[in-house]
TORLOVO-815372 format. One record per residue: residue number from 1; residue in three letters; x negated, y negated, z of N, C-alpha, C in turn. Coordinates in Angstrom, 1 decimal, padded with zeros to 4 digits. Atoms other than C-alpha are relative to their C-alpha. Layout:
residues N
PT  n  res  nxx  nyy  nzz  caxx  cayy  cazz  cxx  cyy  czz
PT  NUM  Ala  X  Y  Z  X  Y  Z  X  Y  Z;
...
END
This chain:
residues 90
PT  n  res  nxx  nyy  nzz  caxx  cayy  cazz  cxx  cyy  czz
PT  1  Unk  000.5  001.1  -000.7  024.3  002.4  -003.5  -000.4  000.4  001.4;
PT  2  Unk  000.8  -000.5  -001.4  022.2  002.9  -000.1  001.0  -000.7  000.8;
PT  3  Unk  -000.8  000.7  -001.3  023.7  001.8  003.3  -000.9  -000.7  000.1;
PT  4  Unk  001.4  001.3  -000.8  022.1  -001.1  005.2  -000.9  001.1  000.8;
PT  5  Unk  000.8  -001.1  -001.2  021.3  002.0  008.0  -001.4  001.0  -000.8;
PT  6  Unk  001.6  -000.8  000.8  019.0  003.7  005.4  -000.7  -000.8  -000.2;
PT  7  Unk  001.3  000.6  000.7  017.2  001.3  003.9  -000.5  -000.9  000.9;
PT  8  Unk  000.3  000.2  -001.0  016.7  000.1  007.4  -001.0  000.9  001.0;
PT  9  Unk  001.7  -001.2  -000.4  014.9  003.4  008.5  -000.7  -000.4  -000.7;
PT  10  Unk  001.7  -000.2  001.7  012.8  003.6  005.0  -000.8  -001.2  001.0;
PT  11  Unk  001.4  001.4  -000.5  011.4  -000.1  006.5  -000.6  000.4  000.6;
PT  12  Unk  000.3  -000.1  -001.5  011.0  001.0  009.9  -001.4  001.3  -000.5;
PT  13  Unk  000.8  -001.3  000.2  009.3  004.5  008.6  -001.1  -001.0  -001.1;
PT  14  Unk  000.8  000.3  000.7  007.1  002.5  005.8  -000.9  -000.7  001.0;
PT  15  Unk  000.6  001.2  -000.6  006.3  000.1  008.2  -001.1  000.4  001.4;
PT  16  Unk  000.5  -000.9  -001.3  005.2  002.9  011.3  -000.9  000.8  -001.1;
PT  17  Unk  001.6  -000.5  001.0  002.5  004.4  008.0  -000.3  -000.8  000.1;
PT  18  Unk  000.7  001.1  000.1  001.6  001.3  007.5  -001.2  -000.5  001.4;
PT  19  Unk  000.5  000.2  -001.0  000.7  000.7  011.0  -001.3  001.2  000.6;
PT  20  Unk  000.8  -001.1  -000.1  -001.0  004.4  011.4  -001.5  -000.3  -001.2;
PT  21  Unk  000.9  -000.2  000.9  -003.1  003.9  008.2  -001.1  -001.4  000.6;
PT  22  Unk  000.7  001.4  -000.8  -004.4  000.3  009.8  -001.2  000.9  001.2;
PT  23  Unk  000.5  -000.4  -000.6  -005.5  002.3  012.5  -001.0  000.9  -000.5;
PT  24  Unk  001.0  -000.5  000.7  -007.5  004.6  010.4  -001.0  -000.3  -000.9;
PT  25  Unk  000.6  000.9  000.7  -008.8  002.0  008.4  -001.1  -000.6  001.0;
PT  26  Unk  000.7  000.7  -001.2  -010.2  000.4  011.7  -001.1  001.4  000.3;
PT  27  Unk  000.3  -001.2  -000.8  -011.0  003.7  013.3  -000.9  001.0  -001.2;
PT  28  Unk  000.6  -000.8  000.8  -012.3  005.5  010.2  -001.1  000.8  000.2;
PT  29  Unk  001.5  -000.2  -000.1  -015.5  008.1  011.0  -000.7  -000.4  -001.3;
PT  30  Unk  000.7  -000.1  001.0  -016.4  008.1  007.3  000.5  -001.4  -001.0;
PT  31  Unk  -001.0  000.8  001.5  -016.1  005.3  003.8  001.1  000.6  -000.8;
PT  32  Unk  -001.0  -000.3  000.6  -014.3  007.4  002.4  001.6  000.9  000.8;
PT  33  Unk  -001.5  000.3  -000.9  -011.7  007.9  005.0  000.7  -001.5  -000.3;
PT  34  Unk  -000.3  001.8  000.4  -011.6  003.8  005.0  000.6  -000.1  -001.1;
PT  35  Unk  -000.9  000.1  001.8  -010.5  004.1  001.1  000.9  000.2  -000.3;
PT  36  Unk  -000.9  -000.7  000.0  -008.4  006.5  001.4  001.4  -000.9  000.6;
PT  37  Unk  -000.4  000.8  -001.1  -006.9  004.3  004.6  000.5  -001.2  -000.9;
PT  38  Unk  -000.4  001.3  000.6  -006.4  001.3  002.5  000.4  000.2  -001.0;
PT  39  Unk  -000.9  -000.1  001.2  -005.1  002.9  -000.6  001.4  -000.1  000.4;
PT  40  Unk  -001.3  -000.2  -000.6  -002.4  004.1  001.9  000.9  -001.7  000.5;
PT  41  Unk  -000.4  001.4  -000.2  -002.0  000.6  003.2  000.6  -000.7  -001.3;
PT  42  Unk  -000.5  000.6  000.8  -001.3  -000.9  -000.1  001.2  001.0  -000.4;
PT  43  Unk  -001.0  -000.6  000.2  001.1  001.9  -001.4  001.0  -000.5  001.2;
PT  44  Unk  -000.6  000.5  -000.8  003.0  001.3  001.6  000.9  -001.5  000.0;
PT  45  Unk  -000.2  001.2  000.6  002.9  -002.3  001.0  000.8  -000.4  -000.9;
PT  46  Unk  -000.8  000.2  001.2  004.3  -002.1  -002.5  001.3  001.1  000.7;
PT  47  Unk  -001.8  -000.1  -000.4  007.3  000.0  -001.1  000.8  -000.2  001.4;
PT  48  Unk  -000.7  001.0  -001.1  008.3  -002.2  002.0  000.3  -000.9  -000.8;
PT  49  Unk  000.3  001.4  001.2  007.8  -004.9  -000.9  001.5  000.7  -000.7;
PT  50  Unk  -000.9  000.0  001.4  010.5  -002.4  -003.1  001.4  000.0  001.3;
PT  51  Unk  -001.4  -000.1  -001.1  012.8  -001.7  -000.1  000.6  -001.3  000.7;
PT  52  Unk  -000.6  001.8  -000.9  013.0  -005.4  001.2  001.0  -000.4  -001.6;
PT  53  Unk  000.0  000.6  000.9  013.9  -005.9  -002.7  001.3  000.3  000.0;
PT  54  Unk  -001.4  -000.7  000.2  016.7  -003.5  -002.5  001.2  -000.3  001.3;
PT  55  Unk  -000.6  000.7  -001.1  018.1  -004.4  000.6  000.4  -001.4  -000.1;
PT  56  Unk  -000.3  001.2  -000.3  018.3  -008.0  000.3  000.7  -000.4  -001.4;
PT  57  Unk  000.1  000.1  001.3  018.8  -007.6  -003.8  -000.6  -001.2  -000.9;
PT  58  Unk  001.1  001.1  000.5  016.4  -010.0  -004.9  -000.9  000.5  -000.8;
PT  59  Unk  001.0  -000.6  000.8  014.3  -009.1  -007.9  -000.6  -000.6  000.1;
PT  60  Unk  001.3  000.8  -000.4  011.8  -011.0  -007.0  -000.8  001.1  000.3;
PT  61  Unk  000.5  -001.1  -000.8  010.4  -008.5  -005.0  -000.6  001.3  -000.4;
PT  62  Unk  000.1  -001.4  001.0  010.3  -005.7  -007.5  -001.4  -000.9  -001.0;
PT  63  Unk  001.3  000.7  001.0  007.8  -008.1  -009.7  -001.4  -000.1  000.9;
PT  64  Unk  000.8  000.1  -001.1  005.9  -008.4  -006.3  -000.8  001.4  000.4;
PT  65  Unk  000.3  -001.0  -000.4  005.6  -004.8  -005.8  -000.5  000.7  -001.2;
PT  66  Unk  000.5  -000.2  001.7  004.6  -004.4  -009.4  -001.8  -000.7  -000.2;
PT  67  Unk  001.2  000.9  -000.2  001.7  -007.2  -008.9  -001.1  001.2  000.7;
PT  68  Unk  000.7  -000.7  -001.5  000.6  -005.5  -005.4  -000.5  001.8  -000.9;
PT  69  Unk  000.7  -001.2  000.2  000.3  -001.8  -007.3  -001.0  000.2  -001.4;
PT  70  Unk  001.2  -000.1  001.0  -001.8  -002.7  -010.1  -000.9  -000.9  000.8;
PT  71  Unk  000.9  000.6  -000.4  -003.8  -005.2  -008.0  -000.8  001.5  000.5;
PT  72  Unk  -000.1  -000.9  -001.6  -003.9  -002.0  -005.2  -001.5  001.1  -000.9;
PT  73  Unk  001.1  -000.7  000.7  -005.4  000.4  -008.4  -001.1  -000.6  -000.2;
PT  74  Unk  000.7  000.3  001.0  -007.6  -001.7  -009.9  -001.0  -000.3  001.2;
PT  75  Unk  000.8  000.1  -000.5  -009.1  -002.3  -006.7  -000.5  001.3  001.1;
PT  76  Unk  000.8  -001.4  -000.6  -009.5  001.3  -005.5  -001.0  000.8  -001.0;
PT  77  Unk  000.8  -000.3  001.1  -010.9  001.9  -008.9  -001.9  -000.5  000.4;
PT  78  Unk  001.6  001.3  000.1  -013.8  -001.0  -008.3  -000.5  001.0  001.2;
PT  79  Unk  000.4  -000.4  -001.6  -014.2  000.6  -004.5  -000.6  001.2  -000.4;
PT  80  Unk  000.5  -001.7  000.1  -014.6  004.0  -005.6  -001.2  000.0  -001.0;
PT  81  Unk  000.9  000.5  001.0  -017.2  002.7  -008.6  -001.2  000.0  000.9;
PT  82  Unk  001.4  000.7  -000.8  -019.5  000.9  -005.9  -000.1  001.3  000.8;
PT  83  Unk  000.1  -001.8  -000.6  -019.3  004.4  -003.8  -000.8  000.5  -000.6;
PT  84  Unk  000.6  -000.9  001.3  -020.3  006.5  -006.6  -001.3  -000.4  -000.4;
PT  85  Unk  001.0  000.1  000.7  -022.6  004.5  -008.2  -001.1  -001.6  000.7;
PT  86  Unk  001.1  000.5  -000.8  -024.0  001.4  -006.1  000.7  -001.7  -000.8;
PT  87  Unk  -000.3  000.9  000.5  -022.4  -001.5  -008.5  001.0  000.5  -000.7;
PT  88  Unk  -001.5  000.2  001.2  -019.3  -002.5  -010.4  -000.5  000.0  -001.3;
PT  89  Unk  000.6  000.2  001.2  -020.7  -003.8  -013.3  -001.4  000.4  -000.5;
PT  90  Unk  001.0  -000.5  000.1  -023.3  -001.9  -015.2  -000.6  -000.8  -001.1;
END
């Protein structure tokens, strides 16, 4: 079982990427920086989502962070699609 003091950094550390990748998302020179940028955003996302889950013990949170990383794929998939090729749907 974690201490409260750990899974109190992890936040803090998920939470200071999270804030870094925002800025690179904004700041990006290139699109595919930005992609990259926002994949990192949601990964992140889904484990502040798993560490809030475990810390507070609420499963809720784990179905949340489950949601958030198949939404997270499916839409770096579509992103990287329209890059590549100009449309989603062919």
């Amino acid at each position: 079982m974690t201490t409260p003091s750990v899974t109190s950094a992890a936040l803090v550390a998920a939470s200071g990427a999270c804030l870094l990748a925002t800025y690179r998302l904004l700041d990006g020179p290139s699109l595919p920086d930005r992609m990259v940028a926002l994949d990192t955003i949601t990964t992140t996302i889904v484990a502040i989502s798993a560490l809030y889950s475990i810390a507070t013990g609420r499963e809720f949170y784990l179905l949340v962070s489950l949601v958030l990383g198949i939404i997270g794929f499916v839409s770096t998939v579509a992103v990287a699609k329209f890059v590549e090729e100009g449309d989603i749907i062919e």
